[in-house]
C-alpha positions as CSV (number, residue, x, y, z in Angstrom):
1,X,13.0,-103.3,-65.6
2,X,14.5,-104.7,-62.5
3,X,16.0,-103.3,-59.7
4,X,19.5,-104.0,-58.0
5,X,20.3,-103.2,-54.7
6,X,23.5,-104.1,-52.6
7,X,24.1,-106.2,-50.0
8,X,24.8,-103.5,-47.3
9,X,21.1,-101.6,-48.7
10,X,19.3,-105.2,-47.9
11,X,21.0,-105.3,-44.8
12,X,20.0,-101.8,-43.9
13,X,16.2,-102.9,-45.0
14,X,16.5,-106.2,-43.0
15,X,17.6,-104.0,-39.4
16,X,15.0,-101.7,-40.0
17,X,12.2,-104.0,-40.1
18,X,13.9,-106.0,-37.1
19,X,13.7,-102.7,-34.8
20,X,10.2,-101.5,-36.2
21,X,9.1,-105.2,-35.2
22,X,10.7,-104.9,-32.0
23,X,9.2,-101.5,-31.5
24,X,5.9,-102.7,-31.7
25,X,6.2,-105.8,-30.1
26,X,7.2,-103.4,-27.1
27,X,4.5,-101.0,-27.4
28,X,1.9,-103.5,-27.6
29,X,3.2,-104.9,-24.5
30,X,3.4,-101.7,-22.7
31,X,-0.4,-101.1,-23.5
32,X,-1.1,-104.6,-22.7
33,X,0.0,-104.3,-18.6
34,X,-1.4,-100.9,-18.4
35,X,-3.2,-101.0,-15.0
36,X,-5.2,-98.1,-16.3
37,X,-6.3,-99.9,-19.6
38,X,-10.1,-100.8,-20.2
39,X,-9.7,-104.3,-18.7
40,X,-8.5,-102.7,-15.1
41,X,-11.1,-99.9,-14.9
42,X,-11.3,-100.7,-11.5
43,X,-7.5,-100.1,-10.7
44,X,-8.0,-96.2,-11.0
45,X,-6.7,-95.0,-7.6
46,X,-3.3,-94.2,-6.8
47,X,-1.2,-94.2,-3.5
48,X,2.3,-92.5,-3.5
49,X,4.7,-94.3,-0.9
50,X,5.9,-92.5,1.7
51,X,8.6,-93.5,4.0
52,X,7.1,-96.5,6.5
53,X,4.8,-97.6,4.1
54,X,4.6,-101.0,3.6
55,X,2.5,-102.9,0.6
56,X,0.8,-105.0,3.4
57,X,-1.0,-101.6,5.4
58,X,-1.4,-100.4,1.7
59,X,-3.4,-103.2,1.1
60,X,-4.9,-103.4,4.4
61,X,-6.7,-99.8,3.6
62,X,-8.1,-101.3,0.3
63,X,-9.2,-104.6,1.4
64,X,-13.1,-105.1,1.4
65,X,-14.8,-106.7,4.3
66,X,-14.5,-110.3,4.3
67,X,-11.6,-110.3,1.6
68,X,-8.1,-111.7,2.0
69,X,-5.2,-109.1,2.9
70,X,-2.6,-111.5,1.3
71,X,-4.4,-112.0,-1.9
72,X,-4.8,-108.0,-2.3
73,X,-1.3,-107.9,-2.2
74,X,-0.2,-110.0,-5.2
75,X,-3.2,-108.6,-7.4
76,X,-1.5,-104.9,-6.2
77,X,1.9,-106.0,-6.8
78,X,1.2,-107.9,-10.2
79,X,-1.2,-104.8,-11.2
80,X,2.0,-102.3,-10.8
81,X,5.1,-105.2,-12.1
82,X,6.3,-105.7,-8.7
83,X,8.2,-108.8,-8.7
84,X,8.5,-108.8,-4.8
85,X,7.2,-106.2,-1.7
86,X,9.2,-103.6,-1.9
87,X,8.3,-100.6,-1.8
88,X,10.1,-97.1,-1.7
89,X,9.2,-93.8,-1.5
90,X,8.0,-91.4,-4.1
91,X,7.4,-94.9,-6.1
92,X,3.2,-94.5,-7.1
93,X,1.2,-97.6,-7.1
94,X,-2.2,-97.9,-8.9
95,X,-4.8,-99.7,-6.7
96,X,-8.1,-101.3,-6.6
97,X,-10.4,-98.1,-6.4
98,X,-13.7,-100.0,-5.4
């Protein structure tokens, strides 16, 4: 017994299992930058940005003794997918809670 199927049904199968790849491609990599995934248990604390915030007095309240301000910076703006510092308000940024 064999089956026959068209050309527009194996198309139809072939663009489904394109988008369900894509799909999860996509979710994987949404999961995967999650600041509040397992591997950034310490990036637990929020700060919503008001107006006159800036990502460097952010940074400057979450800074330990003895650590660099500039290097808290990029780690808070590659934690949250900033690709430069700025910030606007109502935005929420996930920060270094310890």
């Amino acid at each position: 017994m064999t089956i026959s199927i068209t050309r527009q049904q194996r198309v139809v199968v072939l663009l489904t299992s394109v988008a369900l790849a894509l799909v999860l491609l996509f979710v994987s990599s949404v999961s995967a930058s999650d600041p509040t995934d397992a591997g950034a248990s310490d990036w637990t604390a929020t700060h919503l940005v008001v107006g006159g915030d800036t990502l460097w007095e952010i940074a400057l309240d979450v800074t330990a003794s003895g650590d660099d301000v500039r290097t808290v910076v990029e780690d808070i703006k590659r934690h949250n997918g900033l690709t430069s510092s700025l910030i606007v308000p109502g935005q929420v940024l996930f920060l270094p809670s310890g």
